[in-house]
C-alpha positions in Angstrom: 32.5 -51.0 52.1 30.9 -47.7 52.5 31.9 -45.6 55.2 28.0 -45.5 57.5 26.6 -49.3 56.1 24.8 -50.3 58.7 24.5 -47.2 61.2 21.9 -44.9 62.5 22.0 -41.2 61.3 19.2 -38.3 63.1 19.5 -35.1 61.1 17.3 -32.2 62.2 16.2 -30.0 59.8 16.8 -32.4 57.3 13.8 -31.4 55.2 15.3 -29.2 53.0 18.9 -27.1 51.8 22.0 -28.1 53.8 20.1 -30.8 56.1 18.7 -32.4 52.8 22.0 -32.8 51.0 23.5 -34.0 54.5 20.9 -36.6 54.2 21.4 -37.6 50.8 25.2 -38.0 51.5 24.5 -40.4 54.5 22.2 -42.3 52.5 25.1 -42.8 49.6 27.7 -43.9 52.0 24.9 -46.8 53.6 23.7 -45.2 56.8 20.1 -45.4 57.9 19.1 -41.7 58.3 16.4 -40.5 60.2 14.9 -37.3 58.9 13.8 -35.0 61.6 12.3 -31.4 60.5 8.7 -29.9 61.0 8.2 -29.6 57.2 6.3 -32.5 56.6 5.7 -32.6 53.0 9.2 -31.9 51.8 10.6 -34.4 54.9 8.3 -37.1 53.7 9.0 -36.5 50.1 12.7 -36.8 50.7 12.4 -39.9 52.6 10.6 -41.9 50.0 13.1 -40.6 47.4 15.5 -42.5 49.5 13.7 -45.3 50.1 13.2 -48.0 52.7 17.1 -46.8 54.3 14.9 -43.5 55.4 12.7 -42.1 58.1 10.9 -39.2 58.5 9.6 -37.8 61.6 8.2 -34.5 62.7 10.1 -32.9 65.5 10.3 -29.2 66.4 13.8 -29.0 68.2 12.5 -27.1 70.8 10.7 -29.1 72.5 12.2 -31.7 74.5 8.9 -34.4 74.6 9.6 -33.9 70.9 13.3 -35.4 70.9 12.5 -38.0 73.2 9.9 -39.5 70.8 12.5 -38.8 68.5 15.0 -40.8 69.2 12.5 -43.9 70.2 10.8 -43.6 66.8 14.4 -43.8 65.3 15.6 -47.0 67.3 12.6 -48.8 67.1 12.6 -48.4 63.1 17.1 -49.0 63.2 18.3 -49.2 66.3 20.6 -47.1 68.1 21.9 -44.0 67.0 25.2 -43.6 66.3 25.4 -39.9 64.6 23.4 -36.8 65.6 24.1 -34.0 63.0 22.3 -30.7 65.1 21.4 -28.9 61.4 17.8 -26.6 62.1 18.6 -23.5 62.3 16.9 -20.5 61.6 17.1 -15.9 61.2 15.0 -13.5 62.8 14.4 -10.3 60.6 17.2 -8.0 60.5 16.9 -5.5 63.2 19.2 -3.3 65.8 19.1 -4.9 69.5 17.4 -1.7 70.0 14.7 -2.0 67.3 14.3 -5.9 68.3 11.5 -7.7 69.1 12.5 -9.6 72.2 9.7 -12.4 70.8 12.4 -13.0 67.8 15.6 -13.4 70.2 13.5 -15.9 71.9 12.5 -18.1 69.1 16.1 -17.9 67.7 17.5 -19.1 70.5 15.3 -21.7 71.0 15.4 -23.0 67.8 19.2 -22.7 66.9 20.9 -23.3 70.9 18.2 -24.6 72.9 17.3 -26.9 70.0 21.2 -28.6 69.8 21.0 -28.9 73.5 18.3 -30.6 73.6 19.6 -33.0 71.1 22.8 -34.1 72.5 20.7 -34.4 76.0 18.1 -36.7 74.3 20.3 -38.6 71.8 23.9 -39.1 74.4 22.1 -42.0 75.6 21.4 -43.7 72.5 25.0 -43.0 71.4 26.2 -44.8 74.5 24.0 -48.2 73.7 25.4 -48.1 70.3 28.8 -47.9 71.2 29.8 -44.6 70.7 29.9 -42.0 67.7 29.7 -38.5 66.5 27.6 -35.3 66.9 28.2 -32.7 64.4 26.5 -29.1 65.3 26.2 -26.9 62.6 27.1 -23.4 63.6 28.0 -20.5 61.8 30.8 -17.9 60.8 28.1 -15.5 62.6 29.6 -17.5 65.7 33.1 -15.8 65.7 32.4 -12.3 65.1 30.0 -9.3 66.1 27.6 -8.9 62.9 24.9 -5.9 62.9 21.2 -6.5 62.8 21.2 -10.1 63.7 21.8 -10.3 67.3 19.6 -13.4 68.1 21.4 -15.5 65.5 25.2 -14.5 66.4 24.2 -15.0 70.0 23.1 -18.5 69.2 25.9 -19.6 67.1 28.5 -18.6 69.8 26.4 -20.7 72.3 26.5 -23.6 69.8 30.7 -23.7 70.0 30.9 -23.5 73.6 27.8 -26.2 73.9 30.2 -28.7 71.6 33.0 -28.3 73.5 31.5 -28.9 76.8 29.7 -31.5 75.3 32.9 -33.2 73.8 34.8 -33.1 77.2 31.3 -34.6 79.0 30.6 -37.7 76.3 34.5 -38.3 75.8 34.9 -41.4 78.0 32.0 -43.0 76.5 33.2 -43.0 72.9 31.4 -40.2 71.4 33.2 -37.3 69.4 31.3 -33.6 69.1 32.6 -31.0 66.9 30.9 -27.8 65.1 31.1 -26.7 62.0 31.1 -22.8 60.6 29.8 -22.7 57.4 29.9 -19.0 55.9 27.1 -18.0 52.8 25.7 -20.8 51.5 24.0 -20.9 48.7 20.7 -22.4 50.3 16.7 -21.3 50.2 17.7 -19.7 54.2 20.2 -17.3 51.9 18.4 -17.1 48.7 14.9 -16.8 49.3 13.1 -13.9 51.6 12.5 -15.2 54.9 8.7 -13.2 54.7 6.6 -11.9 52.3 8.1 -8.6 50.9 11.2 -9.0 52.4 14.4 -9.4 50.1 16.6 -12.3 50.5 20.0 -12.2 52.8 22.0 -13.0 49.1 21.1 -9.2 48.2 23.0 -7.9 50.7 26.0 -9.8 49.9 28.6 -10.0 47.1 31.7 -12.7 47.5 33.3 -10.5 44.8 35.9 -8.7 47.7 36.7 -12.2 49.2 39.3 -15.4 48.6 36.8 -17.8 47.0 34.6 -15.6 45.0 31.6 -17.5 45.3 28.7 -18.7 47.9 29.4 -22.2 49.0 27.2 -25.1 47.9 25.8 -27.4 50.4 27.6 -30.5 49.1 31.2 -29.0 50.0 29.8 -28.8 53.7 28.4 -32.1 53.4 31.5 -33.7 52.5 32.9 -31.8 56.1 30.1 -33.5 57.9 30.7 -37.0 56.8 34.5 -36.5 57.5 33.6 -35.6 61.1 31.1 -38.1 61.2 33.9 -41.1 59.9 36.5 -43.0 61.7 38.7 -40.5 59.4 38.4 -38.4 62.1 38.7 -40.3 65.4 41.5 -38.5 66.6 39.3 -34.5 66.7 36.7 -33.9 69.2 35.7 -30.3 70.4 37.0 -28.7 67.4 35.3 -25.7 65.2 36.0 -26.1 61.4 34.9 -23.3 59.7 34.2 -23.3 55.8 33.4 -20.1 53.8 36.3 -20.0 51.4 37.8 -17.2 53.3 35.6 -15.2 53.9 37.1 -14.2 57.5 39.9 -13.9 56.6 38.7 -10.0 54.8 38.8 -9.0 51.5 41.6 -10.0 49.3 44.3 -6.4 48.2 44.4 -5.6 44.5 46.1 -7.4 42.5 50.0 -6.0 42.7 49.4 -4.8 46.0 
């Protein structure tokens, strides 16, 4: 039997990159995944690639009227949820706290910390009426250490690991398991593409080259992290951080011989 027949999946930011193969990996294993991201043609698209196991629905994580029609819209079509996977994210240009634009911090935040939040506030509920379950917030290796020029986003992926471990020792007792996840570079549109018009992508700024797994990540390999935190696999972790960038923390690798 596959791991999710049967159960209710919400992804946000599901539309495209690492939420899309999330979704398709849900789909495989049997689950009923609810695809929740403001870009409607590519979230609709997706959904009727995966067929009548799919939903899509236009929610701006922002905005808490948003999730609550959210989450009705996905129990009225499957019934209750029992896996929240907190995926939209998104950068502000690169810029010194000093050079900011405060108008940036604010929609980062809201987007990547306030968005989560809102998430585990409007879905807990539905968790609890199916029995229990897992939310998975994606954060980042930008949430463990000080990076230059992109205050808003490190700020928001901190607030993402505290939020899952407060949330994990809150939902404990009724059955419901939250952990993060720290994916480093991966090789997504976010990375590859330029955010705006004349800008150069965030991949042109970095080279793996220096580091233990010489490479960007692909969304799959997080993917296949998500489902494991999502699967009875791993009913014994809640509040945990596991990060993924093929070592990229760890600093560049010494010379060979040396």
């Amino acid at each position: 039997m596959r791991r999710f027949e049967g159960r209710t999946v919400l992804i946000t930011g599901a539309a495209g990159g690492q939420g899309a193969s999330h979704a398709r990996g849900f789909a495989s294993e049997g689950a009923k995944v609810v695809l929740a991201d403001v870009r409607e043609e590519s979230g609709r698209a997706l959904a009727d690639d995966l067929g009548e196991q799919a939903l899509f629905i236009t929610l701006d994580v922002s905005v808490a009227s948003d999730w609550d029609a959210a989450v009705k819209q996905a129990e009225s079509r499957f019934g209750p949820i029992s896996i929240l996977v907190n995926n939209a994210g998104v950068l502000a240009p690169s810029a010194s706290i000093a050079d900011s634009d405060p108008a940036d911090w604010d929609h980062v935040i809201a987007v990547n910390l306030k968005g989560p939040y809102l998430g585990v506030r409007a879905a807990a509920p539905s968790l609890k009426r199916a029995g229990g379950g897992a939310i998975i917030n994606i954060a980042s290796t930008s949430g463990h250490v000080g990076t230059p020029m992109i205050a808003p986003y490190v700020s928001s992926k901190w607030g993402v690991r505290g939020l899952t471990q407060t949330a994990a020792l809150e939902l404990a007792r009724d059955g419901i398991r939250v952990n993060s996840i720290s994916p480093g570079v991966i090789d997504t549109p976010l990375i590859t593409q330029p955010l705006r018009a004349g800008e150069v992508p965030v991949s042109d700024h970095f080279s793996a080259a220096p580091f233990a797994t010489p490479r960007m990540g692909e969304p799959a390999e997080v993917t296949r992290l998500v489902l494991f935190l999502a699967s009875e696999a791993s009913a014994f972790i809640t509040g945990s951080d596991y990060v993924i960038d093929g070592g990229m923390m760890l600093g560049p690798v010494p010379p060979s011989g040396e």
